[in-house]
One Martini backbone bead per residue (centre of mass of N, CA, C, O) as a GRO file, in nm:
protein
  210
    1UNK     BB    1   0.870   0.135  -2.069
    2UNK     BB    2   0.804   0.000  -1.776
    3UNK     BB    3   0.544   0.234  -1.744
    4UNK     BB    4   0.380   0.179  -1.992
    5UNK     BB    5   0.336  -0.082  -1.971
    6UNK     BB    6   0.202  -0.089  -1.686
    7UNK     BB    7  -0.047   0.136  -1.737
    8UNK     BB    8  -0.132   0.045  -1.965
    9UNK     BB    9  -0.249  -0.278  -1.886
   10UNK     BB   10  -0.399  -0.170  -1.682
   11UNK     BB   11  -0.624   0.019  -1.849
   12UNK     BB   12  -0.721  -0.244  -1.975
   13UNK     BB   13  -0.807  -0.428  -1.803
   14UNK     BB   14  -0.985  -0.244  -1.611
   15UNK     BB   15  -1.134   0.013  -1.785
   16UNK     BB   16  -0.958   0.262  -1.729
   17UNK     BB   17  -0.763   0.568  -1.643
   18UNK     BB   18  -0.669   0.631  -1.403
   19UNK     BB   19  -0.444   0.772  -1.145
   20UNK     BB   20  -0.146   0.941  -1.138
   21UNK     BB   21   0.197   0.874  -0.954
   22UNK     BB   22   0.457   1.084  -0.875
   23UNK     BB   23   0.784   1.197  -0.898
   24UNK     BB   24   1.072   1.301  -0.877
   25UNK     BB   25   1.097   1.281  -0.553
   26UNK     BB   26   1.049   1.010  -0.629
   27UNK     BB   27   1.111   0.634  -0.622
   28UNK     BB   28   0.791   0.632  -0.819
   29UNK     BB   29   0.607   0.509  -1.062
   30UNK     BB   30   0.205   0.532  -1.138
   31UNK     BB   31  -0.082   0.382  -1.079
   32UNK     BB   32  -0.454   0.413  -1.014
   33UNK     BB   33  -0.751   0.373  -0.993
   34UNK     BB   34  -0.929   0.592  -0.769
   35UNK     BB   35  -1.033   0.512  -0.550
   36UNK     BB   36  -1.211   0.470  -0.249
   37UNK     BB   37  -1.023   0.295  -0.060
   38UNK     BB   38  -0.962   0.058  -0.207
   39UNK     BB   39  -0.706  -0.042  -0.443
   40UNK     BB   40  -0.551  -0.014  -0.707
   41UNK     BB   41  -0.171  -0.073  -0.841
   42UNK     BB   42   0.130   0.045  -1.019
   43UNK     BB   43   0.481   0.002  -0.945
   44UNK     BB   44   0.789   0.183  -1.094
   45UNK     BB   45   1.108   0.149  -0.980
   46UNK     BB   46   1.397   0.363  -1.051
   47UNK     BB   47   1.601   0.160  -0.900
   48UNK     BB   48   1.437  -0.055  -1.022
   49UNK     BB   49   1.484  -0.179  -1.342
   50UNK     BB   50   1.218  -0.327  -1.459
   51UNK     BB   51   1.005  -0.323  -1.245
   52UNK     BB   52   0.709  -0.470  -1.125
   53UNK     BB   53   0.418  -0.379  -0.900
   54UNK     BB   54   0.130  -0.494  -0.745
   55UNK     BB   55  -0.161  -0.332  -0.569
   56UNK     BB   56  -0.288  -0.301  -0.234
   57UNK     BB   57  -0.499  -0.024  -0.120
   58UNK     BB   58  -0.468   0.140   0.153
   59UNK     BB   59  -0.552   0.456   0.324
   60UNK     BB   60  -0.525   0.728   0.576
   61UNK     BB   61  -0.858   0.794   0.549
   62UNK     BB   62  -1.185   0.897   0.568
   63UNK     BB   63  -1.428   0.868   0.374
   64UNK     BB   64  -1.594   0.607   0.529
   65UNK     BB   65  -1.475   0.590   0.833
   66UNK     BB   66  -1.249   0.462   0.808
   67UNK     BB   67  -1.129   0.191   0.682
   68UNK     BB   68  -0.862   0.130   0.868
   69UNK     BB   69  -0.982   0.108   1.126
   70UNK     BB   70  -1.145  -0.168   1.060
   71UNK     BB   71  -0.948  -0.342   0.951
   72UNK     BB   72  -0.772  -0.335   1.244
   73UNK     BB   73  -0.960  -0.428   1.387
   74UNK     BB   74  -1.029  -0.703   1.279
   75UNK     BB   75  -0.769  -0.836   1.286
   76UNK     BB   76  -0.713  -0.814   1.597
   77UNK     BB   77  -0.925  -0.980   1.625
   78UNK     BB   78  -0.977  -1.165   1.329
   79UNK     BB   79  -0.701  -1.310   1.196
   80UNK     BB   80  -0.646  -1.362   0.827
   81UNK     BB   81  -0.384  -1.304   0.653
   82UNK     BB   82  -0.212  -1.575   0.736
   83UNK     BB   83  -0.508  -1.737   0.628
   84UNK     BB   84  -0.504  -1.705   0.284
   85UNK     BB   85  -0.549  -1.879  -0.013
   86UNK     BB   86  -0.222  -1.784  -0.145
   87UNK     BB   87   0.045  -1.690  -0.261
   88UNK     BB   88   0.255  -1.634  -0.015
   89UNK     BB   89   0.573  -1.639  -0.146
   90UNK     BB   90   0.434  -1.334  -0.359
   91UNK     BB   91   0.322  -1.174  -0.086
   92UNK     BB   92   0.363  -0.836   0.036
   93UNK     BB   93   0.356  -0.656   0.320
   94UNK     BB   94   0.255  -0.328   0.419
   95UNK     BB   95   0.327  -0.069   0.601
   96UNK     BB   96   0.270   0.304   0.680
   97UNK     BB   97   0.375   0.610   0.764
   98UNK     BB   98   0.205   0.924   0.728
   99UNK     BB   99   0.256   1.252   0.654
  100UNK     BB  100   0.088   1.608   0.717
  101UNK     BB  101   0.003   1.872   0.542
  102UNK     BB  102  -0.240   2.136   0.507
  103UNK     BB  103  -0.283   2.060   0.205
  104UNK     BB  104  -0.198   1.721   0.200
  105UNK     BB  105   0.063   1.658   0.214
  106UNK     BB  106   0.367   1.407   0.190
  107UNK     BB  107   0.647   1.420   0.359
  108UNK     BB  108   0.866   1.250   0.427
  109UNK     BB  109   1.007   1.018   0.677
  110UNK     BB  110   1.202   0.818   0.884
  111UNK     BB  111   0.917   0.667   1.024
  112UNK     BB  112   0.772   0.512   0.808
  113UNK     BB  113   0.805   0.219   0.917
  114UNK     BB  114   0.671  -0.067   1.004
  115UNK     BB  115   0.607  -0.291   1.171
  116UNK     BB  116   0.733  -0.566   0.949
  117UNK     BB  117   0.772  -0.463   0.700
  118UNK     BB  118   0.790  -0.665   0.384
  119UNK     BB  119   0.628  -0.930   0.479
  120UNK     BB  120   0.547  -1.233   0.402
  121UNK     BB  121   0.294  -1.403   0.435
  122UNK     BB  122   0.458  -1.690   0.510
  123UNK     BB  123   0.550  -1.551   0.769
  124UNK     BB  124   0.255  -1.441   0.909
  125UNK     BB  125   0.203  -1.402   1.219
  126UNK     BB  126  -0.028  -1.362   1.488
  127UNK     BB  127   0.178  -1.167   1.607
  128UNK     BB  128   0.318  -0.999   1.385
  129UNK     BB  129   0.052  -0.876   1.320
  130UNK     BB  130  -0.014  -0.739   1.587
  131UNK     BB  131   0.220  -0.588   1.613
  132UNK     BB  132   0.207  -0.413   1.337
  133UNK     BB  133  -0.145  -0.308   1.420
  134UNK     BB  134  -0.031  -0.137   1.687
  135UNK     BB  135   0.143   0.029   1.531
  136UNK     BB  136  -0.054   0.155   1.318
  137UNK     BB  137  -0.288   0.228   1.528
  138UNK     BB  138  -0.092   0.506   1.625
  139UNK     BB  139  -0.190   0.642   1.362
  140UNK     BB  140  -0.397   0.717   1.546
  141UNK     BB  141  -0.678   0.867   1.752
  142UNK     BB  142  -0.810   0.762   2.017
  143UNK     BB  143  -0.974   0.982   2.124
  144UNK     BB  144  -1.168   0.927   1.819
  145UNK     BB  145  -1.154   0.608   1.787
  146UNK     BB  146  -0.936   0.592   1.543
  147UNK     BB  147  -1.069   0.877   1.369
  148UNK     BB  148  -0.787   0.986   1.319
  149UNK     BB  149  -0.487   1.156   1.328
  150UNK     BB  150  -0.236   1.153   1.476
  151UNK     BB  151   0.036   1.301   1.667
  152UNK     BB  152   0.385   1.292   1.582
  153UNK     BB  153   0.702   1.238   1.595
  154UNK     BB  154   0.923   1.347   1.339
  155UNK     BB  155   1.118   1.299   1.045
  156UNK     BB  156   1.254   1.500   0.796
  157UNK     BB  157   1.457   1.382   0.522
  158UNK     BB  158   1.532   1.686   0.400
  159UNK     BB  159   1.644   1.831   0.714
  160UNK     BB  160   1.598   1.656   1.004
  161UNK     BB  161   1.337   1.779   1.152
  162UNK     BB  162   1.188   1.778   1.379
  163UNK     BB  163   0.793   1.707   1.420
  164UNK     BB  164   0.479   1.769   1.513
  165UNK     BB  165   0.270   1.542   1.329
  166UNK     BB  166   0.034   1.418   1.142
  167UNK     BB  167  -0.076   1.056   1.122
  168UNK     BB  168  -0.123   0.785   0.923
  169UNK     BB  169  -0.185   0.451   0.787
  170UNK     BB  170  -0.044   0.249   0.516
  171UNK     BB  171  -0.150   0.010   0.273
  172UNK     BB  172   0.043  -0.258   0.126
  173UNK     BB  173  -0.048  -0.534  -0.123
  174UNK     BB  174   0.226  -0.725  -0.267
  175UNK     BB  175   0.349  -0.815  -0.608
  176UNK     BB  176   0.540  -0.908  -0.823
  177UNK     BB  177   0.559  -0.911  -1.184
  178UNK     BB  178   0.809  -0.791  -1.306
  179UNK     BB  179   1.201  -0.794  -1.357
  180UNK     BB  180   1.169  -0.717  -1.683
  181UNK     BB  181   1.096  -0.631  -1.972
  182UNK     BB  182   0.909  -0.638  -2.157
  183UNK     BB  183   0.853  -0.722  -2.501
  184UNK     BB  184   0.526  -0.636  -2.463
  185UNK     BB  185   0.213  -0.580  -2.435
  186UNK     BB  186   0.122  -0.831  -2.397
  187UNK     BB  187   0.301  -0.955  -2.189
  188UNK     BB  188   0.211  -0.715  -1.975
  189UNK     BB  189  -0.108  -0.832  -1.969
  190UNK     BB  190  -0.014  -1.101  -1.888
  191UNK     BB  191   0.163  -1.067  -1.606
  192UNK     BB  192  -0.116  -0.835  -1.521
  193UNK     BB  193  -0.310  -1.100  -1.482
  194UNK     BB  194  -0.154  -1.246  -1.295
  195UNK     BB  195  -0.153  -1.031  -1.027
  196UNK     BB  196  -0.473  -1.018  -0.999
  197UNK     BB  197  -0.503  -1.347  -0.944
  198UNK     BB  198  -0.354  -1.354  -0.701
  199UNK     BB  199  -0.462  -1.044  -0.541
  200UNK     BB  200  -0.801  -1.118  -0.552
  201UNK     BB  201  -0.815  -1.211  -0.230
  202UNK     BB  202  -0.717  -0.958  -0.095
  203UNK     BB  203  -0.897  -0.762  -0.200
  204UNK     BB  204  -1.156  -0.861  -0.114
  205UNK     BB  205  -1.093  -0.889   0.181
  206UNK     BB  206  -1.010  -0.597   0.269
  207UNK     BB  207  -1.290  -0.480   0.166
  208UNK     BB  208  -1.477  -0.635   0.348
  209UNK     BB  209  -1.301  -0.500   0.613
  210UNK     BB  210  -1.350  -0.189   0.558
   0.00000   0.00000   0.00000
């Protein structure tokens, strides 16, 4: 019910059909707009029942070159994350290392998290972001100006094989909207209309440099 809730409510306020991700392997189902580049998404985590995060989303894929790319070089230079104009103590950044096999797949990988991911806004100095996205930076390719996946030794979570894989940076800034499941769709689109409104400056803002 909380991942219907979650996903009509997305496609309302948005009016939107969106690309929906997740499986039985994952530990989360949801939705994102399904746009290149920044992205929009809602996902409901099986461990943690009736919760939901609705978030900004940047993966590192190749787009119109690499705005993850930008995003890290922008930070670098001028960081502005720390000091946005938002409810910091209910917005949490992720930085995500994610590898990448010929298909286009994602398998699991032990070394998925970047320095400092899941720190609150409020918590996040210019030091800790520089930390973080020197961190998240290796994961893309230097000999290329850095517009292209790194490749890094890495363990496969599903049977410890370590092996030298292609990898780049997934960005993911998040606020949860509701921690147990709404009354009803009204509800769930009221909740969900408070985490857009949270979390539209960061859109915005991460949007505007990648």
């Amino acid at each position: 019910m909380a991942l219907d809730y979650a996903v009509d409510s997305f496609r309302t306020l948005l009016g939107i059909q969106g690309r929906s991700f997740g499986s039985k392997t994952k530990s989360y189902d949801g939705i994102s707009d399904g746009y290149e580049g920044v992205q929009w998404n809602v996902a409901v985590f099986k461990d943690r029942p009736g919760k939901a995060r609705l978030g900004v989303n940047l993966e590192g894929m190749k787009y119109d070159g690499w705005p993850i790319a930008r995003f890290i070089e922008h930070e670098l230079e001028h960081p502005g994350l720390p000091s946005l104009p938002v409810e910091k103590d209910k917005i949490h950044i992720d930085f995500y290392r994610k590898a990448w096999i010929p298909s286009g797949g994602r398998p699991p990988i032990k070394e998925n998290i970047i320095k400092h991911s899941g720190i609150l806004l409020d918590g996040l100095t210019d030091v800790l972001l520089k930390e973080m996205l020197i961190d998240a930076s290796s994961c893309l390719a230097a000999e290329k100006n850095y517009r292209g996946r790194a490749k890094q030794l890495v363990t496969l979570s599903s049977s410890g094989i370590k092996k030298e894989m292609p990898v780049s940076p997934h960005l993911t800034i998040y606020t949860w909207i509701w921690s147990s499941v709404p009354s009803d769709l009204q509800e769930a689109k009221m909740l969900m209309q408070k985490g857009f409104d949270r979390l539209l400056a960061v859109y915005e803002y991460v949007k505007s440099h990648s």
